[in-house]
N, CA, C and O atoms as a CHARMM CRD file, in Angstrom:
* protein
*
  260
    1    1 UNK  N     38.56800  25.53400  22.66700 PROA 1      0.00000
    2    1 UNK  CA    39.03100  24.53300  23.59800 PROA 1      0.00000
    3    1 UNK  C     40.46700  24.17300  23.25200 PROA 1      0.00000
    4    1 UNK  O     40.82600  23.81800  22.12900 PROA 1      0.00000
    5    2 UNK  N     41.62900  24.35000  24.80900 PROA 2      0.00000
    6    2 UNK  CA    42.82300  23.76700  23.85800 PROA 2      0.00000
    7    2 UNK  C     42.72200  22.37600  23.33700 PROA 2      0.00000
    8    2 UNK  O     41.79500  21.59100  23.53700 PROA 2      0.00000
    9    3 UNK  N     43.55900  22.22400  22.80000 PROA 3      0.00000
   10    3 UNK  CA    43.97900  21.23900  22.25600 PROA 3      0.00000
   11    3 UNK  C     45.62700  20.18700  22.35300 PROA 3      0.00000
   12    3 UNK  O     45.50000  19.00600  22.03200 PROA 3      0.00000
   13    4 UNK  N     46.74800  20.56700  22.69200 PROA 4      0.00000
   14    4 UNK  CA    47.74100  21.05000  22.39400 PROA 4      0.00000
   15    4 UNK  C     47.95400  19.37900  23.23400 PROA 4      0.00000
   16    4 UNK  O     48.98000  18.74800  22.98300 PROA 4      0.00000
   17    5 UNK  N     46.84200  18.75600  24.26300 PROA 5      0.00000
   18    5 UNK  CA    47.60100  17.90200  25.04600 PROA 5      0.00000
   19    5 UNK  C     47.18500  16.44000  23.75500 PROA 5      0.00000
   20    5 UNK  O     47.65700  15.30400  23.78000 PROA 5      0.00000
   21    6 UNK  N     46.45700  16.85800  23.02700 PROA 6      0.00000
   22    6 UNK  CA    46.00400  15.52100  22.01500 PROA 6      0.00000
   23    6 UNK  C     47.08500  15.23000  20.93900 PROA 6      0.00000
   24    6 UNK  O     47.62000  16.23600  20.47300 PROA 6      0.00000
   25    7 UNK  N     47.46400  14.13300  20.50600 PROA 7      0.00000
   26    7 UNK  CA    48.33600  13.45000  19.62000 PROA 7      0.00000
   27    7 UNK  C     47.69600  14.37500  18.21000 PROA 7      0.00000
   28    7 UNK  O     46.66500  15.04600  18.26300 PROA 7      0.00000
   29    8 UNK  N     48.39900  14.25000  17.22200 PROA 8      0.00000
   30    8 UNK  CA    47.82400  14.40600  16.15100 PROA 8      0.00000
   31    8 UNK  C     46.90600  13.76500  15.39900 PROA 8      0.00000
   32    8 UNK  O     46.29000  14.36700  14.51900 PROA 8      0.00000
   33    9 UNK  N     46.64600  12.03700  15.75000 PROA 9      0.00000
   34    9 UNK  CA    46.07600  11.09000  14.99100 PROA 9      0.00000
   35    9 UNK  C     44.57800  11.60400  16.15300 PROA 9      0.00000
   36    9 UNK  O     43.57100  11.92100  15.51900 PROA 9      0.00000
   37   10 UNK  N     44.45000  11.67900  17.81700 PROA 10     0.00000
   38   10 UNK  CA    43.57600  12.07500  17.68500 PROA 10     0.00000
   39   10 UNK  C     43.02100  13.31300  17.67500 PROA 10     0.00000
   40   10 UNK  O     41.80900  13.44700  17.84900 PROA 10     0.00000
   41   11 UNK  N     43.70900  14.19100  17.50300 PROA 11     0.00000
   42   11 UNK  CA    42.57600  15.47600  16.77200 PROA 11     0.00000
   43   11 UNK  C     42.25600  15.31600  15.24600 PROA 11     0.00000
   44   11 UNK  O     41.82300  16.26300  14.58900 PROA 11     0.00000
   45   12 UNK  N     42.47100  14.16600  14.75100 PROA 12     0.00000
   46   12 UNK  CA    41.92300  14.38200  13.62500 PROA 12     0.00000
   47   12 UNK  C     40.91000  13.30300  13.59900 PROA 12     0.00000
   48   12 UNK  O     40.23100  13.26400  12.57200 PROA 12     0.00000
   49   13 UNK  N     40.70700  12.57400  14.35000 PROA 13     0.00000
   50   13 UNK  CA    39.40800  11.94700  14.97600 PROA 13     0.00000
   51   13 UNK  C     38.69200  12.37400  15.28400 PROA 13     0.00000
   52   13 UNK  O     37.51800  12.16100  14.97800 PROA 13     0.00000
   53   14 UNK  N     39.17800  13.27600  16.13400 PROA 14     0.00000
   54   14 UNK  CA    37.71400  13.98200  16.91600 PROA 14     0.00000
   55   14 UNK  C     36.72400  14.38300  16.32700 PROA 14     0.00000
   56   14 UNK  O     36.81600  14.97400  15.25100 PROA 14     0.00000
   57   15 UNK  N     35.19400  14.05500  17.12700 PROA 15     0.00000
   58   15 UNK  CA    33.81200  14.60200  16.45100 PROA 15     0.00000
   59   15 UNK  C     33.53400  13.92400  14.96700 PROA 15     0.00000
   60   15 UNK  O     32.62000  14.25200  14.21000 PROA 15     0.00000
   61   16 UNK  N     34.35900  13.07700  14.76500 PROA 16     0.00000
   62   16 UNK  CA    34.40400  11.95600  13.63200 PROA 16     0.00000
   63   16 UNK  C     33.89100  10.78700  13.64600 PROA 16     0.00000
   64   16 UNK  O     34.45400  10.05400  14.45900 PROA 16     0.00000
   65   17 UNK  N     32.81000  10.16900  12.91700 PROA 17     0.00000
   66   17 UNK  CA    32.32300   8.90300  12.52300 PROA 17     0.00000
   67   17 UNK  C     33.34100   8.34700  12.69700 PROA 17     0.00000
   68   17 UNK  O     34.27900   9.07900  12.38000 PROA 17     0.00000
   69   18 UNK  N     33.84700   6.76900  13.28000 PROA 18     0.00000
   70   18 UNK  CA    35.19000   6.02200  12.57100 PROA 18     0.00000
   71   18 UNK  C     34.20800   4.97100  11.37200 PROA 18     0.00000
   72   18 UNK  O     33.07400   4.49500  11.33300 PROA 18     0.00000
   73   19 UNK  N     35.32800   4.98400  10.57600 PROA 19     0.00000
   74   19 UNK  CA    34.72000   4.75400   8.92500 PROA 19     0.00000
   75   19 UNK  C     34.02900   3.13400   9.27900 PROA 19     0.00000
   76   19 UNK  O     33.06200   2.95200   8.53900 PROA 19     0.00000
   77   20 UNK  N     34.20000   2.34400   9.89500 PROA 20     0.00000
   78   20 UNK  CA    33.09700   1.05700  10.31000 PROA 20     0.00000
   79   20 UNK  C     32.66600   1.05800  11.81100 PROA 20     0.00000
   80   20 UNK  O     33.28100   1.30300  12.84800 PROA 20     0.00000
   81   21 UNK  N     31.41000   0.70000  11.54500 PROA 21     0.00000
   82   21 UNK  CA    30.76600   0.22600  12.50600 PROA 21     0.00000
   83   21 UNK  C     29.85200  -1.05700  12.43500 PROA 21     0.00000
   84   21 UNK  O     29.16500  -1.40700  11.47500 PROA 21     0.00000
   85   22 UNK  N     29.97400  -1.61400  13.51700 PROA 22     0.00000
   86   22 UNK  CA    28.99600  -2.71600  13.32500 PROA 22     0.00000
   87   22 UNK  C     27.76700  -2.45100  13.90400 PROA 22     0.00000
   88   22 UNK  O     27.71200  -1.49900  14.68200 PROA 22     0.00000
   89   23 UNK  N     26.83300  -3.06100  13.69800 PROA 23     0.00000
   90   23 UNK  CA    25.18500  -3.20700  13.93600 PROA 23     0.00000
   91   23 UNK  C     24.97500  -2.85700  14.94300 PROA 23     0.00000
   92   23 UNK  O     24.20200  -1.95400  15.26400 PROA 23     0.00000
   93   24 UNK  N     25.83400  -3.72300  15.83200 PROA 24     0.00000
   94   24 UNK  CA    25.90800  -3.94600  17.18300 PROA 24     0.00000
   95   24 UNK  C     25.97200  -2.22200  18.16700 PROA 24     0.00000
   96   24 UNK  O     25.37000  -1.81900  19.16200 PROA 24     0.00000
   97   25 UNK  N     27.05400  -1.58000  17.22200 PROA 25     0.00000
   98   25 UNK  CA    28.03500  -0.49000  18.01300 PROA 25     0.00000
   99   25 UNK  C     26.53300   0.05400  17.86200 PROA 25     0.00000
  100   25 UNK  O     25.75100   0.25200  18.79100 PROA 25     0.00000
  101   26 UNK  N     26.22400   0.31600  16.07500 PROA 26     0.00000
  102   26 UNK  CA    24.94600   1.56200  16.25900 PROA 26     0.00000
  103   26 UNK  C     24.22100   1.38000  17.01000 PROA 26     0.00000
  104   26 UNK  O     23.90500   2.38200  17.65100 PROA 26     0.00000
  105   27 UNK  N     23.51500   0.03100  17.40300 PROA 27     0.00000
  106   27 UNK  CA    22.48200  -0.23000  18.17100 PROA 27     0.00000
  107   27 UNK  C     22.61500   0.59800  19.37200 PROA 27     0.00000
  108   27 UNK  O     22.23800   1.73400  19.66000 PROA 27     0.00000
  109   28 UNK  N     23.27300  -0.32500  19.99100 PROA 28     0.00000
  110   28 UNK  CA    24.29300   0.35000  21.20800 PROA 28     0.00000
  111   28 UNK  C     24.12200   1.93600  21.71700 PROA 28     0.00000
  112   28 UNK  O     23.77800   2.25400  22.85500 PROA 28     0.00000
  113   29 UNK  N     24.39400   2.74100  20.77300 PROA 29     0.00000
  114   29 UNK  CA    24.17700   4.18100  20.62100 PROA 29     0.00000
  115   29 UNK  C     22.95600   4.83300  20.36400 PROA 29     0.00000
  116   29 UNK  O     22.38900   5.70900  21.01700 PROA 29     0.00000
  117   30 UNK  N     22.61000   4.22700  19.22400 PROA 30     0.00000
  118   30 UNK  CA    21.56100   5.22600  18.44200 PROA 30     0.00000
  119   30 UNK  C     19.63000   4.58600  19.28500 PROA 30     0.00000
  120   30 UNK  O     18.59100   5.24300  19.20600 PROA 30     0.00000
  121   31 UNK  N     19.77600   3.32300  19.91900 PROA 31     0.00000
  122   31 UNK  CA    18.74600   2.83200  20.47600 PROA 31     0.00000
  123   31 UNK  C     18.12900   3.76300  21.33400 PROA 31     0.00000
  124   31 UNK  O     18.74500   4.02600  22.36600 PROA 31     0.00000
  125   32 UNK  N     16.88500   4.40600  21.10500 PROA 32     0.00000
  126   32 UNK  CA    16.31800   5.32300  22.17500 PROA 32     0.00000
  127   32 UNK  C     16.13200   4.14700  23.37500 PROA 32     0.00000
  128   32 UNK  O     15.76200   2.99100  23.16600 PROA 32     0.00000
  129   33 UNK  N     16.44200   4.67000  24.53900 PROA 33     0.00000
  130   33 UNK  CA    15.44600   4.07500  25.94900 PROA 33     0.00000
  131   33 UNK  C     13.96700   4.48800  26.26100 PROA 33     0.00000
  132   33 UNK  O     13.37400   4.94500  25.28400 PROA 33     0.00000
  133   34 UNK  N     13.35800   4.42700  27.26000 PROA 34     0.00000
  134   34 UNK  CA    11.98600   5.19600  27.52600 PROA 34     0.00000
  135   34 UNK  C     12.44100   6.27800  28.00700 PROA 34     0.00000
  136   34 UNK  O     11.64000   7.21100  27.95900 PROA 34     0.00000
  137   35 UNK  N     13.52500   6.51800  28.49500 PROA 35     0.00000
  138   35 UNK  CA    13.54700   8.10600  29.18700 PROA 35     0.00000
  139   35 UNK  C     13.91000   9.18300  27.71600 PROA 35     0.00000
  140   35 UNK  O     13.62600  10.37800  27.64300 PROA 35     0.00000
  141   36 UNK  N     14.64900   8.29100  26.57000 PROA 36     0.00000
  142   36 UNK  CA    14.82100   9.32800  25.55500 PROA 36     0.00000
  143   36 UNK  C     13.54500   9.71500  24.89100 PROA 36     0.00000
  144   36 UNK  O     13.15000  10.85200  24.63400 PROA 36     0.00000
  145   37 UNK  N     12.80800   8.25000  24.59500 PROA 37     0.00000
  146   37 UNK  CA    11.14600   7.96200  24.06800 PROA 37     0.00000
  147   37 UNK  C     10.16700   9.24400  24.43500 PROA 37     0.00000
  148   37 UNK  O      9.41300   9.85500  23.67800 PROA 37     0.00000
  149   38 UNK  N     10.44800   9.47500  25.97500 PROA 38     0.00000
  150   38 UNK  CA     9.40400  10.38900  26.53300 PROA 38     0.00000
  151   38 UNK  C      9.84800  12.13800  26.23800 PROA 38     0.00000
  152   38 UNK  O      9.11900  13.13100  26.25200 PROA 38     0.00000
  153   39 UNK  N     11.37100  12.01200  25.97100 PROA 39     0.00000
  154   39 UNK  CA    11.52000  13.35700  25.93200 PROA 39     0.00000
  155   39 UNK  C     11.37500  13.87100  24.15000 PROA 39     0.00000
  156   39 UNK  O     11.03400  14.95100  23.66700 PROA 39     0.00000
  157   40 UNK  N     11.84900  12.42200  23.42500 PROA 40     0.00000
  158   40 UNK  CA    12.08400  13.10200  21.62200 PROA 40     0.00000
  159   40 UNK  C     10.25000  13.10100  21.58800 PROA 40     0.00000
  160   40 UNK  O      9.91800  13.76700  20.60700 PROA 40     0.00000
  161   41 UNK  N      9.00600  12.57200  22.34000 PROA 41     0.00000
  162   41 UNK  CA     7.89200  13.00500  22.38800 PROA 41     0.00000
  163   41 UNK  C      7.39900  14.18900  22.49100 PROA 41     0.00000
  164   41 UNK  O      6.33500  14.57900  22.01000 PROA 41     0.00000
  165   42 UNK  N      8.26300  14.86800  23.20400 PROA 42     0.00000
  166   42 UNK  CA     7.89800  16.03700  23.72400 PROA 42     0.00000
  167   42 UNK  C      8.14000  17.47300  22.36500 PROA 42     0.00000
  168   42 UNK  O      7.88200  18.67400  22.45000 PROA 42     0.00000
  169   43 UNK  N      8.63300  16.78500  21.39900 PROA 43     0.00000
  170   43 UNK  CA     9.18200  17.62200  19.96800 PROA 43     0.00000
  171   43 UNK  C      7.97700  18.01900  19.36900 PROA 43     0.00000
  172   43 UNK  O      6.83400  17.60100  19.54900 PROA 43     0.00000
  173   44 UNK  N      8.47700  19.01600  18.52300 PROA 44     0.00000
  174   44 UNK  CA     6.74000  19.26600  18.34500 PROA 44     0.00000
  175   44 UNK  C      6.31700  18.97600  16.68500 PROA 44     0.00000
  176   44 UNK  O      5.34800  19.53800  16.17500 PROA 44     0.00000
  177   45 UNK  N      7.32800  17.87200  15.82700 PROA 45     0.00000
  178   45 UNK  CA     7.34000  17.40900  14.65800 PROA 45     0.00000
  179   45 UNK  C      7.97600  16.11700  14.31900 PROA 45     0.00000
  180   45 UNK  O      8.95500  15.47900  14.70700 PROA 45     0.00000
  181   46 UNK  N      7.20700  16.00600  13.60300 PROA 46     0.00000
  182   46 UNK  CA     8.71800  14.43800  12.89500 PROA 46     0.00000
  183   46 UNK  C      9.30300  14.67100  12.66300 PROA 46     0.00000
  184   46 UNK  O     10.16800  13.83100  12.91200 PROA 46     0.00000
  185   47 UNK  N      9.89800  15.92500  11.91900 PROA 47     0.00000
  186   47 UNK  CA    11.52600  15.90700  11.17500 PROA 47     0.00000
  187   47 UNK  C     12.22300  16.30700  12.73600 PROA 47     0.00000
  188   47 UNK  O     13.22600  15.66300  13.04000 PROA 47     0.00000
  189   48 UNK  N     11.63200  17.52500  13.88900 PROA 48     0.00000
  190   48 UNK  CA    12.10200  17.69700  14.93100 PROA 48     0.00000
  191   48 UNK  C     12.84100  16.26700  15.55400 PROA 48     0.00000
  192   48 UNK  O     14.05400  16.06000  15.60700 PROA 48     0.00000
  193   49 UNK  N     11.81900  15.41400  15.97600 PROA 49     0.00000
  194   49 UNK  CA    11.82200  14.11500  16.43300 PROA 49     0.00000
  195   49 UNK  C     13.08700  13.20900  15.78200 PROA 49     0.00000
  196   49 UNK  O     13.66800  12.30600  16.38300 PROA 49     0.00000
  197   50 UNK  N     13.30500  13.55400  14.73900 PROA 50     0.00000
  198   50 UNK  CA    14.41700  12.67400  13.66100 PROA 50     0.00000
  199   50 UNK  C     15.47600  13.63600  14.10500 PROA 50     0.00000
  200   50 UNK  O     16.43200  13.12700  14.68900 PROA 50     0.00000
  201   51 UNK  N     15.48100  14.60000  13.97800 PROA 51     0.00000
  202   51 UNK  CA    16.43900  15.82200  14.16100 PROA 51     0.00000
  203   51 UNK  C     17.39600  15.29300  15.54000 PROA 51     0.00000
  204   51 UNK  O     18.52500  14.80800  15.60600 PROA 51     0.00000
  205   52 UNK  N     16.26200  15.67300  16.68900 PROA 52     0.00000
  206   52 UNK  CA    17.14800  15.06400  18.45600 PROA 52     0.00000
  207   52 UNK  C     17.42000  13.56100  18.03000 PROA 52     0.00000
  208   52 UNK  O     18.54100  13.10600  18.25500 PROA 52     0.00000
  209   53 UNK  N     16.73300  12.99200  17.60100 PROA 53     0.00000
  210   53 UNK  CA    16.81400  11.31800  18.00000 PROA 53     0.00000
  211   53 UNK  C     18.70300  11.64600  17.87700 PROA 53     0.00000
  212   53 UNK  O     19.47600  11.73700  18.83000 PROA 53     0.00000
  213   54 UNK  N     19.03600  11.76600  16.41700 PROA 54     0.00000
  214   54 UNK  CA    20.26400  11.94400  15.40300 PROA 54     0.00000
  215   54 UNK  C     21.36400  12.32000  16.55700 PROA 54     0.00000
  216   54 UNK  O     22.13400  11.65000  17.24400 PROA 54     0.00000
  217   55 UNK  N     21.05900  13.75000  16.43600 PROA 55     0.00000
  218   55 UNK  CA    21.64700  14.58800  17.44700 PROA 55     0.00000
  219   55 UNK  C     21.88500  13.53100  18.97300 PROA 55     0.00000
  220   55 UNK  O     22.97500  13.86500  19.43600 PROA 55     0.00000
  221   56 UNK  N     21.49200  12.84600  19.51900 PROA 56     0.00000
  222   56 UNK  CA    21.17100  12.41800  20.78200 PROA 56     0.00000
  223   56 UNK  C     22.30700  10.57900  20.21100 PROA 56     0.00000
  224   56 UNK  O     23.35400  10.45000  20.84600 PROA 56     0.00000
  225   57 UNK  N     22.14200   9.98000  19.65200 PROA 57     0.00000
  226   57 UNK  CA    22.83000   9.21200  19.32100 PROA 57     0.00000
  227   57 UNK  C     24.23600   9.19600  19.25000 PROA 57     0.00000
  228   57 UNK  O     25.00100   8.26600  19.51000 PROA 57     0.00000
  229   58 UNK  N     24.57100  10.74300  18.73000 PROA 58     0.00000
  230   58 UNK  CA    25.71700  11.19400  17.85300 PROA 58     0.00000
  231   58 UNK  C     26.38900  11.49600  19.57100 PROA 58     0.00000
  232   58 UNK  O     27.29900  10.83600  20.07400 PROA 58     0.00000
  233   59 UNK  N     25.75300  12.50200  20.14800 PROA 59     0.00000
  234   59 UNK  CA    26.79300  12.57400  21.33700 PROA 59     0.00000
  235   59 UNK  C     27.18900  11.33100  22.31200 PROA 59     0.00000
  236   59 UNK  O     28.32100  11.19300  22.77500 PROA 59     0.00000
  237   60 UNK  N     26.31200  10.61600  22.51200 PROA 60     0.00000
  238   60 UNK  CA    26.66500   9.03400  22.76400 PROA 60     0.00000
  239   60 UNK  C     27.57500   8.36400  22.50700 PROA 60     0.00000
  240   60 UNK  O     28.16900   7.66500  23.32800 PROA 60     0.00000
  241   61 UNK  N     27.91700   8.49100  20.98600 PROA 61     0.00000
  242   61 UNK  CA    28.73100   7.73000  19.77400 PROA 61     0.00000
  243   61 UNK  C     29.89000   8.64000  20.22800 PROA 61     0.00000
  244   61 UNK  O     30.64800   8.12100  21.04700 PROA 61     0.00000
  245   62 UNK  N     30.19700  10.04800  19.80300 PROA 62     0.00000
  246   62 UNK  CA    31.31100  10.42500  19.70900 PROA 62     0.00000
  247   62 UNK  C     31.57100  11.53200  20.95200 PROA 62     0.00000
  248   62 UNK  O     32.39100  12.41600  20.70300 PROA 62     0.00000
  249   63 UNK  N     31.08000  11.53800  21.95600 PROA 63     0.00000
  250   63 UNK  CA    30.87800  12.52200  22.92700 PROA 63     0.00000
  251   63 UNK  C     31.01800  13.95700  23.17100 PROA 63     0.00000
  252   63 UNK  O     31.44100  14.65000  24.09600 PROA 63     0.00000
  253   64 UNK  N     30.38600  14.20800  21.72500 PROA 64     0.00000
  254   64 UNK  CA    30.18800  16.02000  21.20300 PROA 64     0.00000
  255   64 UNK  C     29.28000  15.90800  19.71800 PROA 64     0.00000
  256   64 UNK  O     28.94000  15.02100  18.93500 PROA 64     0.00000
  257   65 UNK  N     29.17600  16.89600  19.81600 PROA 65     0.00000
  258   65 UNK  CA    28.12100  17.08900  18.40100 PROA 65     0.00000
  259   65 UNK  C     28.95000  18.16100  17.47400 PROA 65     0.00000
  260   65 UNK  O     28.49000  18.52500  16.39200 PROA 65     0.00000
């Protein structure tokens, strides 16, 4: 993917945690709804289930994995 139109400060952000967050932000993100509820159900393990939840938060949070 180019890149070339992003500043330098943010490509080195990108796909990056920013180093605080509050309670609030994770909530915000990482909170399944019922439509996520019904689909991380559909996994066929707990670590699976922990695996998407993660995954599914993270693109929310930073809008790529």
């Amino acid at each position: 993917m180019p890149f070339e139109f992003l500043s330098d400060e943010q490509v080195a952000r990108y796909g990056r945690f920013p180093q605080e967050r509050s309670p609030g932000e994770l909530e915000r993100f990482f909170r399944l709804d019922q439509a996520a509820l019904e689909q991380v159900g559909e996994r066929r393990s707990p670590a699976a289930n922990l695996g998407w939840a993660v995954q599914w938060g993270t693109v929310r949070m930073l809008g790529c994995f």
